[in-house]
Each structure stands twice: as C-alpha cells, then as structure tokens.
C-alpha positions as CSV (number, residue, x, y, z in Angstrom):
1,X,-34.0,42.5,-10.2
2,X,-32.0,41.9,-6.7
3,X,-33.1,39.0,-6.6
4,X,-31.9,37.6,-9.6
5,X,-28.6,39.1,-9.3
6,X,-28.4,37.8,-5.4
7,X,-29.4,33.8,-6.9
8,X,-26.4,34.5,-10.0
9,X,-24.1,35.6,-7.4
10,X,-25.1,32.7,-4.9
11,X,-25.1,30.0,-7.9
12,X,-21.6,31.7,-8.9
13,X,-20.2,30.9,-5.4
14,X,-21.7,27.6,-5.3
15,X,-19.6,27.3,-8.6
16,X,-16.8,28.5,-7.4
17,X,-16.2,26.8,-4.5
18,X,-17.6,23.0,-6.6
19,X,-14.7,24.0,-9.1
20,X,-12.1,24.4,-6.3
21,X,-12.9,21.6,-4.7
22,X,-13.4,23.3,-1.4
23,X,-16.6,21.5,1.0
24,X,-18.5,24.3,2.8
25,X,-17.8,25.4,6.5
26,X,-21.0,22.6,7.4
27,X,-19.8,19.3,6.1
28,X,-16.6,19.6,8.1
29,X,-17.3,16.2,9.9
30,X,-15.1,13.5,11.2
31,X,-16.1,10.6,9.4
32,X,-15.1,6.5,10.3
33,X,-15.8,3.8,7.4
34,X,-16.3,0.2,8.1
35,X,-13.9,-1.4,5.6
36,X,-10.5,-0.4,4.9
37,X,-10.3,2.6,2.7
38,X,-13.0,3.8,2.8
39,X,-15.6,1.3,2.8
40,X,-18.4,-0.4,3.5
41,X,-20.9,1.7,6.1
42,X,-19.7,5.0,7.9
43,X,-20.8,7.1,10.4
44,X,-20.4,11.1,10.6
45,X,-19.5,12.7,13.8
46,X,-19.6,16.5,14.3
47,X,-18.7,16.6,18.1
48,X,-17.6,13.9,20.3
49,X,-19.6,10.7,20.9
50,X,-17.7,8.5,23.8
51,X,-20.1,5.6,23.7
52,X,-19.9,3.7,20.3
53,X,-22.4,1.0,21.4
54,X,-25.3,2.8,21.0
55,X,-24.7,4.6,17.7
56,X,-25.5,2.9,14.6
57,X,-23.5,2.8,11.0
58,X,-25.8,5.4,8.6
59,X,-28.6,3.6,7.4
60,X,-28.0,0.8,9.2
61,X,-29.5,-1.0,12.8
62,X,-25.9,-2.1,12.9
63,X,-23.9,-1.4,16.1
64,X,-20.7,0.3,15.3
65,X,-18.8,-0.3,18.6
66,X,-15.1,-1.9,17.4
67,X,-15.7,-2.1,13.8
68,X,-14.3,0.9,12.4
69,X,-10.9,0.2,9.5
70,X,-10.8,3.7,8.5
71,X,-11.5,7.3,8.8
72,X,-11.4,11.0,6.9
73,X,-11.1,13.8,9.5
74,X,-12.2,16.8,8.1
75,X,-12.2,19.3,10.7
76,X,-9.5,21.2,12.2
77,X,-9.7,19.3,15.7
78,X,-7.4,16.3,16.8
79,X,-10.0,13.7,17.5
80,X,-8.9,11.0,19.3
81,X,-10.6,7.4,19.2
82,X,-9.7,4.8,22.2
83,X,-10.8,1.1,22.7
84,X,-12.7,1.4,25.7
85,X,-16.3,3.4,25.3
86,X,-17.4,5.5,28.4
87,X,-14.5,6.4,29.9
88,X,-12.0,6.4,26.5
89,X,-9.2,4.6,27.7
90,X,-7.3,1.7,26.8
91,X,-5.5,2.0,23.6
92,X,-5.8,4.9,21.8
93,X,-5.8,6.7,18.3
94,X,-5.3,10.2,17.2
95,X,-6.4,11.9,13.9
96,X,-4.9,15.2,13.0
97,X,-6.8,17.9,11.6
98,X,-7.5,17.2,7.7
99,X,-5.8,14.2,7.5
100,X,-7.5,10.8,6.3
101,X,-6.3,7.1,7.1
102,X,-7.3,4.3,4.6
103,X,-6.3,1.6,6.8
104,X,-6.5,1.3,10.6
105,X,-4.4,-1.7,10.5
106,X,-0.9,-0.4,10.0
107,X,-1.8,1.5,13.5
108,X,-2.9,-1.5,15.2
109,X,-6.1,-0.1,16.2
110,X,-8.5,-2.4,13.5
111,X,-12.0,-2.9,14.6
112,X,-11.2,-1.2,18.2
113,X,-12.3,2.3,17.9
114,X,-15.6,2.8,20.7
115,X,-15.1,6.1,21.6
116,X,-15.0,9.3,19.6
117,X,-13.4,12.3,21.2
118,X,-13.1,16.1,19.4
119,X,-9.6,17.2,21.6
C-alpha cells in the first residue's frame, strides 16, 4: 500500500511539474547550438569547459571550437564565452541567467565562442 501511494504521488509530481512547464533542478544546463536558433548539433555544459577544441558537438567526432551561432542558458549562473580557449580572453560574451540567444550574430561573436566559463 505505501508504495503505491508513494509511485501516485511521485507520477503526480512528475505531472505537475510536465503541466507547468517547469525542467527539474538536473537538466539546468548551459547549452550552445551550431546553427542560428537553435540548430544544427549542440553541446550541454554543466560547469565550465575553457578548452573548446577538445570537446565534441553531441553525437558527433566534430570539434566544436568557434562554431557555436546560438545558446539557451538555463542556470542561474552568468556564463561567459571568449574567443580564445585556455586562457579565455580575447573577445568575449556573457549569458545571463535564464536567458536564450537565437542568433550570435547580432553580438558579433558568430562561430568564435572556444571557451565556456560558469562566472
């Protein structure tokens, strides 16, 4: 009997948060796409990575160094991207918390992003 009424109660919070549209705790993930919103491969980051040429698009053997267009950050960390890997500098990018960019373009920072930093 408890555990029937502890897997209702889980599936009824599973609902619940499905029906609000609210992502668990655990996917919170900062997340850059390939192609202009939202697009082509992507690649999920949950803490900072500051060399991009050695991490691949998901699925892919493809290098993602300087080919990101577009990114979803949805964590409540800045994260900042810059154009030189190892020791991000050069020109930069920041996200803000929860905030999604479909379009790297109108920040001049297309195809430069090789380093991924949680702030």
């Amino acid at each position: 009997m408890r555990r029937k009424l502890a897997l209702r109660f889980g599936t009824m919070a599973a609902a619940a948060t499905l029906a609000l549209g609210v992502a668990p705790a655990a996917n919170a993930a900062f997340n850059l796409y390939q192609h202009d919103n939202y697009g082509g491969h992507y690649a999920v980051f949950n803490g900072s990575d500051v060399e991009l040429n050695n991490k691949y698009w998901a699925g892919t053997t493809q290098v993602m160094q300087n080919g990101a267009s577009s990114m979803r950050n949805q964590t409540n960390s800045y994260v900042g991207l810059w154009d030189i890997g190892g020791s991000c500098t050069g020109s930069s990018y920041t996200a803000k918390p929860n905030s999604s960019d479909s379009d790297f373009s109108n920040n001049n920072f297309d195809n430069k992003a090789s380093c991924v930093k949680f702030l």
